[in-house]
C-alpha positions as CSV (number, residue, x, y, z in Angstrom):
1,X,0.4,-7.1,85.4
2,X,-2.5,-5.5,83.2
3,X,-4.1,-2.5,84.1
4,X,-7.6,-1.9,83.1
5,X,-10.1,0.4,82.7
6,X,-13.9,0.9,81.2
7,X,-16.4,3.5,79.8
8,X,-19.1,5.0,82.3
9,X,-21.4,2.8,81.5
10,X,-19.2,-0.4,82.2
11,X,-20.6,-2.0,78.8
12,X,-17.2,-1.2,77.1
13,X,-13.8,-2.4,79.0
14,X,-10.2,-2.5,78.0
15,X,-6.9,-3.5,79.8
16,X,-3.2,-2.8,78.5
17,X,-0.1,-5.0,79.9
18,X,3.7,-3.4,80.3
19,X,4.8,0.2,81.0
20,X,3.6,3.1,78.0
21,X,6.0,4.6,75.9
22,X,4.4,7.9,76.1
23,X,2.8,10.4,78.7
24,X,1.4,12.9,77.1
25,X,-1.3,16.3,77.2
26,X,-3.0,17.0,74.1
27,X,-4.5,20.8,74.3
28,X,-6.2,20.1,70.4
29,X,-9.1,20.9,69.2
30,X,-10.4,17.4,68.9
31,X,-9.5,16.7,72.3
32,X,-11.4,19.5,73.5
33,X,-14.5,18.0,71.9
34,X,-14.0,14.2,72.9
35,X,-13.6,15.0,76.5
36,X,-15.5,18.3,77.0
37,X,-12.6,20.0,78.9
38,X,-9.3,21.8,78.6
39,X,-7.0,19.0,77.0
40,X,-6.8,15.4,77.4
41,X,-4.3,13.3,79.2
42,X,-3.3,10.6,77.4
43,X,-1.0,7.0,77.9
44,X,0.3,5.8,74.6
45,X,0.7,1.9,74.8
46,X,1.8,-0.6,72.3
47,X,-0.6,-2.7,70.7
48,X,0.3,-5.7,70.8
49,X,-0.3,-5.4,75.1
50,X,-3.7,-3.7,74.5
51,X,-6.8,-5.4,75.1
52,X,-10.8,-5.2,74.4
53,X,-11.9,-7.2,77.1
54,X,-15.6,-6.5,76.8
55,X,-18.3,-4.5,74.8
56,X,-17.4,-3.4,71.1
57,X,-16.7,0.4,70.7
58,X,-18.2,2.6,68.2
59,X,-15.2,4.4,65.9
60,X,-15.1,7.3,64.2
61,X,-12.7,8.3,62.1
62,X,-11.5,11.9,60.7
63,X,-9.0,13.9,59.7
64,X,-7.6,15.2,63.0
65,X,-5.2,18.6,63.9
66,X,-2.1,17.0,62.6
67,X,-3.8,16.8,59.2
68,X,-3.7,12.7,59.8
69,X,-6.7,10.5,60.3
70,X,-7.2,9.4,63.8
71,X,-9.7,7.4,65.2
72,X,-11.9,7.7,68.4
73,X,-13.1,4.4,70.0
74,X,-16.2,4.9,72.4
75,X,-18.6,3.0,74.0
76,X,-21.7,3.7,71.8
77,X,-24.3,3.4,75.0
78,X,-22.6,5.8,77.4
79,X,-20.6,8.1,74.6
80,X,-16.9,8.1,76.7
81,X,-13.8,7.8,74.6
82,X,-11.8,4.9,75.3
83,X,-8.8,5.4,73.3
84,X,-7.5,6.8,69.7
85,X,-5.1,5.3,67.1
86,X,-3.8,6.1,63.5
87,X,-0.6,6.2,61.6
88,X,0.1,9.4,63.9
89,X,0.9,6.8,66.5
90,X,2.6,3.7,64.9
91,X,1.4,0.4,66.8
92,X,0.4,2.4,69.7
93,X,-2.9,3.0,71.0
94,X,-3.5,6.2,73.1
95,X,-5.4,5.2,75.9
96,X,-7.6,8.3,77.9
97,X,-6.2,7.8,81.1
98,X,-9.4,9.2,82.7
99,X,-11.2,5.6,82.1
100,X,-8.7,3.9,83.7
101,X,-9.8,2.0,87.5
102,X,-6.7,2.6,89.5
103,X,-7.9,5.7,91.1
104,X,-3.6,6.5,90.8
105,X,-3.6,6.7,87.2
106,X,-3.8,10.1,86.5
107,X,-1.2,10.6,88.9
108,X,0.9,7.5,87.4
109,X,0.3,9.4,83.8
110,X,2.7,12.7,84.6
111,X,3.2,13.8,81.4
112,X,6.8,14.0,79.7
113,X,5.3,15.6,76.7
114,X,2.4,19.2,75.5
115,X,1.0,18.6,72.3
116,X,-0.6,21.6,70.6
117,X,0.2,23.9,72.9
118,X,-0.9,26.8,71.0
119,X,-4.2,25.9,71.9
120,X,-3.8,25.4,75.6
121,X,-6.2,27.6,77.6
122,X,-4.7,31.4,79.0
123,X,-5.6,30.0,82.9
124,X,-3.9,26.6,82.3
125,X,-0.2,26.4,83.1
126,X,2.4,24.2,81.4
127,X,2.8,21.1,83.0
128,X,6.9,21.8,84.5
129,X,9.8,19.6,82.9
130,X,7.1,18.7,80.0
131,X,8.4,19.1,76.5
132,X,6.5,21.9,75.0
133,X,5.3,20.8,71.4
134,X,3.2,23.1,68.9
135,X,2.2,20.1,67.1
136,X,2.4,16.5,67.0
Protein backbone atom coordinates (compact mmCIF):
# COMPACT_ATOMS: atom_id res chain seq x y z
CA UNK A 1 0.00 0.00 0.00
CA UNK A 2 1.57 3.60 -0.84
CA UNK A 3 1.69 6.21 1.57
CA UNK A 4 1.57 9.67 0.47
CA UNK A 5 2.16 12.92 1.28
CA UNK A 6 2.33 16.76 -0.29
CA UNK A 7 3.85 20.28 0.32
CA UNK A 8 1.56 23.02 2.14
CA UNK A 9 0.40 24.30 -0.73
CA UNK A 10 -0.92 20.82 -2.23
CA UNK A 11 0.68 21.89 -5.74
CA UNK A 12 3.58 19.35 -5.11
CA UNK A 13 2.59 15.63 -3.96
CA UNK A 14 4.58 12.47 -3.59
CA UNK A 15 3.80 8.86 -2.51
CA UNK A 16 6.43 6.01 -1.59
CA UNK A 17 5.30 2.08 -1.61
CA UNK A 18 7.03 -0.69 0.90
CA UNK A 19 8.55 -0.26 4.48
CA UNK A 20 11.95 2.47 4.70
CA UNK A 21 15.09 1.25 5.35
CA UNK A 22 15.91 4.00 7.60
CA UNK A 23 14.39 6.17 10.57
CA UNK A 24 16.40 8.74 11.24
CA UNK A 25 16.99 12.49 13.11
CA UNK A 26 19.29 14.83 11.45
CA UNK A 27 20.35 17.72 14.06
CA UNK A 28 22.67 19.43 10.94
CA UNK A 29 23.01 22.57 10.04
CA UNK A 30 21.22 22.31 6.76
CA UNK A 31 18.42 20.74 8.35
CA UNK A 32 18.05 23.47 10.65
CA UNK A 33 17.61 25.78 7.72
CA UNK A 34 15.27 23.64 5.47
CA UNK A 35 12.74 23.14 8.23
CA UNK A 36 13.25 26.11 10.56
CA UNK A 37 13.46 23.99 13.77
CA UNK A 38 15.64 21.87 15.86
CA UNK A 39 16.43 18.88 13.52
CA UNK A 40 14.52 17.10 11.00
CA UNK A 41 13.00 13.68 11.08
CA UNK A 42 13.53 11.90 8.22
CA UNK A 43 12.27 8.23 6.41
CA UNK A 44 14.84 7.00 3.95
CA UNK A 45 12.97 4.92 1.13
CA UNK A 46 14.26 3.21 -1.91
CA UNK A 47 13.77 4.73 -5.14
CA UNK A 48 12.56 2.65 -7.10
CA UNK A 49 8.96 2.75 -4.69
CA UNK A 50 9.11 6.57 -4.64
CA UNK A 51 6.76 8.57 -6.54
CA UNK A 52 6.13 12.34 -7.89
CA UNK A 53 2.60 12.12 -8.23
CA UNK A 54 1.91 15.72 -8.94
CA UNK A 55 3.60 19.30 -9.29
CA UNK A 56 7.44 19.50 -10.23
CA UNK A 57 9.71 20.49 -7.29
CA UNK A 58 12.27 23.10 -7.37
CA UNK A 59 16.04 21.48 -6.39
CA UNK A 60 18.78 22.79 -5.10
CA UNK A 61 21.77 21.39 -4.78
CA UNK A 62 25.01 21.96 -2.44
CA UNK A 63 27.65 20.79 -0.70
CA UNK A 64 26.00 19.61 2.55
CA UNK A 65 27.59 18.74 6.41
CA UNK A 66 28.99 15.52 5.24
CA UNK A 67 31.05 17.41 2.75
CA UNK A 68 28.74 15.52 -0.07
CA UNK A 69 26.29 17.11 -2.36
CA UNK A 70 22.80 16.70 -1.39
CA UNK A 71 19.85 17.88 -2.89
CA UNK A 72 16.63 19.60 -1.53
CA UNK A 73 13.36 19.06 -3.55
CA UNK A 74 10.65 21.69 -2.69
CA UNK A 75 7.54 22.87 -3.95
CA UNK A 76 8.68 26.25 -5.55
CA UNK A 77 5.02 28.01 -4.69
CA UNK A 78 4.76 27.11 -1.06
CA UNK A 79 8.75 26.74 -0.23
CA UNK A 80 8.29 23.15 1.95
CA UNK A 81 10.96 20.48 1.45
CA UNK A 82 9.71 17.34 0.20
CA UNK A 83 12.61 15.14 0.31
CA UNK A 84 16.64 15.12 -0.21
CA UNK A 85 18.91 12.60 -2.12
CA UNK A 86 22.66 12.29 -3.17
CA UNK A 87 25.37 9.72 -3.24
CA UNK A 88 25.14 10.10 0.73
CA UNK A 89 22.14 7.95 0.42
CA UNK A 90 22.59 5.37 -2.41
CA UNK A 91 19.04 4.82 -4.23
CA UNK A 92 17.26 6.08 -1.40
CA UNK A 93 15.35 9.21 -1.14
CA UNK A 94 14.93 10.80 2.39
CA UNK A 95 11.56 11.65 2.58
CA UNK A 96 10.59 14.74 5.52
CA UNK A 97 8.19 12.86 7.34
CA UNK A 98 6.41 16.08 8.32
CA UNK A 99 4.67 16.23 4.64
CA UNK A 100 3.44 13.10 4.99
CA UNK A 101 -0.94 12.74 5.27
CA UNK A 102 -1.23 9.97 7.81
CA UNK A 103 -1.53 12.16 10.72
CA UNK A 104 0.51 8.69 12.40
CA UNK A 105 3.55 9.25 10.57
CA UNK A 106 5.70 10.93 12.78
CA UNK A 107 4.76 8.51 15.25
CA UNK A 108 5.31 5.46 12.59
CA UNK A 109 8.91 7.33 11.93
CA UNK A 110 10.62 6.44 15.63
CA UNK A 111 13.92 6.90 14.76
CA UNK A 112 16.65 4.04 15.04
CA UNK A 113 19.31 6.44 14.25
CA UNK A 114 20.96 10.63 15.49
CA UNK A 115 22.79 12.13 12.84
CA UNK A 116 25.10 15.07 13.73
CA UNK A 117 24.52 14.95 17.08
CA UNK A 118 27.07 17.52 17.96
CA UNK A 119 24.83 19.88 16.82
CA UNK A 120 21.67 18.89 18.62
CA UNK A 121 20.25 21.64 20.73
CA UNK A 122 21.34 21.75 24.89
CA UNK A 123 17.21 21.49 25.74
CA UNK A 124 16.73 18.53 23.22
CA UNK A 125 17.17 15.12 24.65
CA UNK A 126 18.52 12.03 22.70
CA UNK A 127 15.82 10.13 21.30
CA UNK A 128 16.30 6.60 23.80
CA UNK A 129 17.64 3.27 22.09
CA UNK A 130 18.66 5.67 18.96
CA UNK A 131 22.17 5.17 17.68
CA UNK A 132 24.06 8.25 18.47
CA UNK A 133 26.07 9.31 15.27
CA UNK A 134 28.45 12.53 15.14
CA UNK A 135 28.18 12.38 11.42
CA UNK A 136 26.69 10.72 8.64
Amino acid sequence: MSKEGGCFCGNVRISYEGEPVAKALCHCLDCRKITGSTYSTNLIVPSAGFKILSGTPKTLTKVADSGKEITSHFCGDCGSTLFRDGPSFGDNKVIKVGIMDDLDALDDAKPAAELFTPHRVGWVQEVPGAVQNSSM
